[in-house]
C-alpha beads as a LAMMPS data file, in Angstrom:
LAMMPS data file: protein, C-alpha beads

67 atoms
66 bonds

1 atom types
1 bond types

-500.0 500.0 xlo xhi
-500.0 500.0 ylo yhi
-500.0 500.0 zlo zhi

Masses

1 110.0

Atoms # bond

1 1 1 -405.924 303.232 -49.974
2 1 1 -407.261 299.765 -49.104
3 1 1 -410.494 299.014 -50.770
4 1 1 -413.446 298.428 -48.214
5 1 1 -416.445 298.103 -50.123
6 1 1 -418.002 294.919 -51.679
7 1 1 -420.140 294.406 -54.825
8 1 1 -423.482 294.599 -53.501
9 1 1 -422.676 297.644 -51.515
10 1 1 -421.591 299.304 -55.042
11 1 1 -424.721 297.876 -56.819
12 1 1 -426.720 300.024 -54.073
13 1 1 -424.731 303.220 -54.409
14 1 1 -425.224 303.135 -58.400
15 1 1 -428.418 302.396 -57.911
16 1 1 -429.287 305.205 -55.598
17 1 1 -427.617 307.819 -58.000
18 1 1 -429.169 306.797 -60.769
19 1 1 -432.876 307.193 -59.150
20 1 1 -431.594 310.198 -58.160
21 1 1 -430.811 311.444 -61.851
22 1 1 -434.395 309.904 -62.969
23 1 1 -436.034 311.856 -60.039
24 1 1 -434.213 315.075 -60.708
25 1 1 -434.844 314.975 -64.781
26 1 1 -438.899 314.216 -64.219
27 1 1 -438.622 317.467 -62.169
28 1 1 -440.085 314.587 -58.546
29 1 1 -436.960 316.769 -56.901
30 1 1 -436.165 320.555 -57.276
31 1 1 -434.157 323.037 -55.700
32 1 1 -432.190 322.580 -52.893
33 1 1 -432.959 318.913 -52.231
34 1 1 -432.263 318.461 -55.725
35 1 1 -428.321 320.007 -54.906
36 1 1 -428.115 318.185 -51.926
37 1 1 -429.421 314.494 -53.444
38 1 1 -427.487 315.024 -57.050
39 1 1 -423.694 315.882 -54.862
40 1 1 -424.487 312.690 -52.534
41 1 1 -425.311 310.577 -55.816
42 1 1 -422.425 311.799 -57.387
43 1 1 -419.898 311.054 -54.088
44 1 1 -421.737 307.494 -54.010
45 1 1 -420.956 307.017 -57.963
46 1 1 -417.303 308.225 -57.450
47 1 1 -416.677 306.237 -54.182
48 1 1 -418.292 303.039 -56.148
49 1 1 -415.961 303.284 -58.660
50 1 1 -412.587 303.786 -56.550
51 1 1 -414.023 300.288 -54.277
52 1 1 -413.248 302.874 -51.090
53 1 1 -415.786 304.704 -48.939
54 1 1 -413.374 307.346 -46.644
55 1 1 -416.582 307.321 -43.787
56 1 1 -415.847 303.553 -43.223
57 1 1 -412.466 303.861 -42.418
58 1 1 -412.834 305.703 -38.626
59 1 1 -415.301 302.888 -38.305
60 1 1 -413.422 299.545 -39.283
61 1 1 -416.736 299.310 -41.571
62 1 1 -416.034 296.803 -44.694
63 1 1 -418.410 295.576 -46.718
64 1 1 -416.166 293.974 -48.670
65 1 1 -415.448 289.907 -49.059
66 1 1 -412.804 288.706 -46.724
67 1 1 -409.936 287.730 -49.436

Bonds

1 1 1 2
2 1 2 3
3 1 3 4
4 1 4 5
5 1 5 6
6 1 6 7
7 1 7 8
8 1 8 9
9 1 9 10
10 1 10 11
11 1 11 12
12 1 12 13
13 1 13 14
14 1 14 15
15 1 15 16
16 1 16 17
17 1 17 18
18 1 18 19
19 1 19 20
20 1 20 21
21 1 21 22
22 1 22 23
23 1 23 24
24 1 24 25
25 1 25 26
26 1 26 27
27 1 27 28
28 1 28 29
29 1 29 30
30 1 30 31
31 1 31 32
32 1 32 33
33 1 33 34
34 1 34 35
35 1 35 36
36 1 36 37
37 1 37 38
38 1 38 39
39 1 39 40
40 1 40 41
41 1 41 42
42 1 42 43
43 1 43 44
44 1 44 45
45 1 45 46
46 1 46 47
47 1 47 48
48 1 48 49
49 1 49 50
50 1 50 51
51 1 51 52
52 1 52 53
53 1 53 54
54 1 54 55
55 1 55 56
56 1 56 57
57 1 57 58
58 1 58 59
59 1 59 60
60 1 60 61
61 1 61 62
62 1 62 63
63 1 63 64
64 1 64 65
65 1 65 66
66 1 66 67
């Protein structure tokens, strides 16, 4: 598994689940958006931490820094 994501791109993704969590535990989201945000925030926080996002692979998509 080559990594394909850069630092910035992993900043974002943390980001985004985080707001997620803050949004879901001052009740902003409920239900099923709630489901649907908190599973994408977790894929994002997993995929941050393994540096490797499988949907940018059929694409050639890589944010990370040419080594």
């Amino acid at each position: 598994m080559k990594k394909n994501m850069g630092s910035t791109d992993k900043l974002f993704r943390i980001l985004f689940a985080f707001l997620v969590g803050v949004l879901y535990y001052t009740k902003a989201i409920e239900g099923n958006v709630a489901i649907v945000l908190g599973a994408l925030a977790a894929v994002f926080v997993l995929t941050s931490f393994i540096s490797f996002c499988p949907l940018y692979l059929p694409f050639g998509i890589s944010t990370r820094k040419k080594e």
